[in-house]
N, C-alpha and C positions, 0 to 999 in steps of 0.2 A: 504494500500500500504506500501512497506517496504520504508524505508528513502531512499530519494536519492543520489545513487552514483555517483558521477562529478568523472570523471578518465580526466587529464590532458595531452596532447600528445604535449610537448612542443619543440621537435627540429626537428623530422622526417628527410626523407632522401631527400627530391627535395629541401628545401627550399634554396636558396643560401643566404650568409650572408649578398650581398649587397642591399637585396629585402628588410629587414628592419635591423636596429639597436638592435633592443628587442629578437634575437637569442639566446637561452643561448648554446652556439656551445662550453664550455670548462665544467670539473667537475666543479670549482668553479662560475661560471653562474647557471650550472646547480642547486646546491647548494641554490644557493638564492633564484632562481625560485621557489623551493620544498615550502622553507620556505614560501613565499609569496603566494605561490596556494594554504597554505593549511592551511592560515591564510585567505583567499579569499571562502573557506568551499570545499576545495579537498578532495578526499580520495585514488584517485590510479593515480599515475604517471608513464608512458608508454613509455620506455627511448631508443634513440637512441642516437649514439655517433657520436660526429668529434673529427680529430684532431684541430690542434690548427691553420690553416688556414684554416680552416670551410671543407674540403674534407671528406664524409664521411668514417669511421671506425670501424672494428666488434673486433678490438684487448681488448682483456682478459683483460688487462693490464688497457686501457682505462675504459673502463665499469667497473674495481674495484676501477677506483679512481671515478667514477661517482655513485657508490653504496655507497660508501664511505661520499661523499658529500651531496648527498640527504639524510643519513641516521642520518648524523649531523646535518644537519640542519631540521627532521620533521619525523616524524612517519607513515609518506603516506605510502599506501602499493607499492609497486616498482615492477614494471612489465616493462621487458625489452624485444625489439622487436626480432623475430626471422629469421622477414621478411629483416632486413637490408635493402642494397640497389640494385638496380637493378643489375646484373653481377658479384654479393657474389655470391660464393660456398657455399652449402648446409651445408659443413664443417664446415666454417666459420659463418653462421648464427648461427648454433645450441653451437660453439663452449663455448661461454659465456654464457651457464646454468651452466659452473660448477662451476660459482659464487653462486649457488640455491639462485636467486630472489625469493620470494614468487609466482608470477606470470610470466608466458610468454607467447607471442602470438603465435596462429598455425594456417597459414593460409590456409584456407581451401578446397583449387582449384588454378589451373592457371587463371590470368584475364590478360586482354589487359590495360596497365597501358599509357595512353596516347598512342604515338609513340613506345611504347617499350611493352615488355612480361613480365610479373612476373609471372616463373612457380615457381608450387607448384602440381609437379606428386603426385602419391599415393607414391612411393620411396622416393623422399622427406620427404613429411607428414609422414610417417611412421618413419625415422630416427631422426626427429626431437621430435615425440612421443616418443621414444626409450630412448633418450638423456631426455626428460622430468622427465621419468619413473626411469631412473638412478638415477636425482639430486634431486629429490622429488618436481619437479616445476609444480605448477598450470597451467594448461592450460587456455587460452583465447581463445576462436575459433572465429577467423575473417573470416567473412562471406563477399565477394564482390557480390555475385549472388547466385540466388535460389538454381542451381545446388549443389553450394557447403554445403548448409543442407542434400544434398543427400549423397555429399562424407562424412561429419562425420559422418553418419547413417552408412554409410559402412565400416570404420574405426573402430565404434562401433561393428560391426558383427563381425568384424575381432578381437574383445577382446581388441584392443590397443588403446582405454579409453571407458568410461561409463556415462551414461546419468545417472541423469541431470548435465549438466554443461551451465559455465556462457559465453554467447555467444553477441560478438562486430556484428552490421551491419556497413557496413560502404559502404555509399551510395553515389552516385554521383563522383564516380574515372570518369573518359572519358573514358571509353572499359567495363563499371561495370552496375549494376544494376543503375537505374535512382531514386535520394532522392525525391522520392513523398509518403506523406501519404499511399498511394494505397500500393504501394509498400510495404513500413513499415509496415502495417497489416497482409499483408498476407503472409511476413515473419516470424511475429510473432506467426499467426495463424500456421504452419508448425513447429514450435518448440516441440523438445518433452517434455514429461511432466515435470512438475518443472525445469525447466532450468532459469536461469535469462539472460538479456539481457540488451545491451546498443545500443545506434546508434550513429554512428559518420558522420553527415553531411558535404559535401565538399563545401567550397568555401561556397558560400550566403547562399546555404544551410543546413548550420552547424545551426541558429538559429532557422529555422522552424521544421525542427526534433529536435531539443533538447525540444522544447514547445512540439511536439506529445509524446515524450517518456514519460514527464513531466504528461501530461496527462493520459498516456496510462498508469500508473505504471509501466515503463521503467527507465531506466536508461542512462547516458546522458555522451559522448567523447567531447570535445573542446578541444584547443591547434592551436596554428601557424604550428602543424604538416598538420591539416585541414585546416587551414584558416587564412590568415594573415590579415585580415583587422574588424578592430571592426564595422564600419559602412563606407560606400560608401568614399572611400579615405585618410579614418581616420586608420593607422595601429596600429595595436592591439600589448598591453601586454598579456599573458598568462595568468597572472591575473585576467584581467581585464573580460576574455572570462569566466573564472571559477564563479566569483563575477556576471557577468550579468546573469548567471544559479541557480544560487543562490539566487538572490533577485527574480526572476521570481516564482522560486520554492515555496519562502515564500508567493506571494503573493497569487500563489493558494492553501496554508495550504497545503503543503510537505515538511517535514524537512528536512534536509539538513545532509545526515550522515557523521557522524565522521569516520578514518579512522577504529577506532576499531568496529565500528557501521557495517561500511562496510567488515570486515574481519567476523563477525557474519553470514551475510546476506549468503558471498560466501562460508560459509563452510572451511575459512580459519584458522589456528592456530594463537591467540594473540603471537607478537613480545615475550614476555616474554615467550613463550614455545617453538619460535624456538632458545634463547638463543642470541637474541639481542641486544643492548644494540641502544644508539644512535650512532653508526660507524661499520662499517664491515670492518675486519683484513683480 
């Protein structure tokens, strides 16, 4: 099995500030965070912005000073969401690749996100690929349901990206596919060939898929993006979700990849060849 990758999803777009304390909702939160998930054995950090009364934000501006701060503080690979938040403009989502994160997400179908809609047409997806294609950004393809292995397959036909790629499940939204093992097989089972993957568990079941993937030779999402509680009423550091994946990982003899471990795995270029230092100007 290849070492495993912990990808950190530490502020996301529903969480509100006064649901816990441990939000890093500004750059310099976010900053620390980096630093401590990937002293905790991180290797990709999945970034969504606020402003500074915690309201979410897709401003350029924001996300440079949050590329900025994560990149002072840790070598994590930096993947910034495309997805935003609910009622962003396609514009606005895609707008912040011209920062060229190493990574970004593409998500891969419309799903019923709770009460609300989060499209993602093929017109969407397609400019967001477009905009990817421009800035030379890695794609993530977040998958909420089976169907949406279909649309990258078709994405694919259409030339605008190429298999294998590294592909998020993220299971258990409320309108989305349901986080049960069952599930998670036969997602993976449908994968094309070589492609690597993670699964990001919702709510309670952020810890039992992160042990299947563990097992499966998968690859493993946590963060208070997914899950704000470490155990039944006890709220969770960001940390501390990265650390209990981590000490899991070791106990069933799976290493634990480093970020450069993990830039290897995905077919990404080391920092020092895209000309990085520790800060983005």
């Amino acid at each position: 099995m290849d070492p495993l990758i912990i990808t950190c999803a530490p502020v996301g777009a529903e969480l509100r500030i006064d649901q816990t304390p441990y939000l890093p909702y500004t750059p310099a939160l976010l900053g620390e965070t980096a630093r401590a998930v990937r002293d905790a054995g991180g290797s990709i950090i999945h970034v969504h912005c606020r402003n500074d009364d915690g309201s979410n934000t897709h401003s350029v501006e924001r996300f440079r000073e949050a590329y900025g701060a994560v990149r002072d503080a840790s070598d994590l690979i930096v993947q910034f969401s495309t997805g935003g938040a609910i009622g962003m403009t396609p514009e606005e989502r895609a707008g912040v690749l011209q920062l060229r994160p190493e990574m970004a997400t593409l998500t891969c179908g419309t799903v019923n996100f709770g009460d609300d809609v989060f499209e993602n047409s093929f017109p969407i997806m397609r400019g967001i690929l477009k905009k990817m294609h421009e800035f030379d950004v890695r794609p993530e393809l977040e998958i909420f349901d089976k169907g949406h292995l279909a649309n990258a397959r078709r994405l694919a036909r259409e030339r605008l990206l190429s298999f294998p790629q590294h592909v998020d499940f993220v299971l258990g939204v409320p309108g989305g596919l349901e986080a049960t093992v069952q599930n998670l097989c036969d997602l993976v089972d449908d994968l094309p060939d070589g492609c690597t993957w993670s699964v990001a568990g919702i709510g309670r079941q952020q810890l039992p898929m992160a042990m299947a993937a563990i097992a499966m030779g998968g690859h493993v999402r946590v963060g208070l993006e997914d899950n704000v509680f470490y155990s039944r009423g006890k709220l969770a550091r960001n940390e501390e979700l990265v650390a209990r994946v981590a000490r899991i990982a070791a106990e069933a003899g799976r290493p634990v990849a480093t970020p450069d471990q993990a830039r290897k795995v995905l077919g990404l270029p080391a920092l020092a060849a895209r000309g990085e230092g520790l800060s983005v100007q």
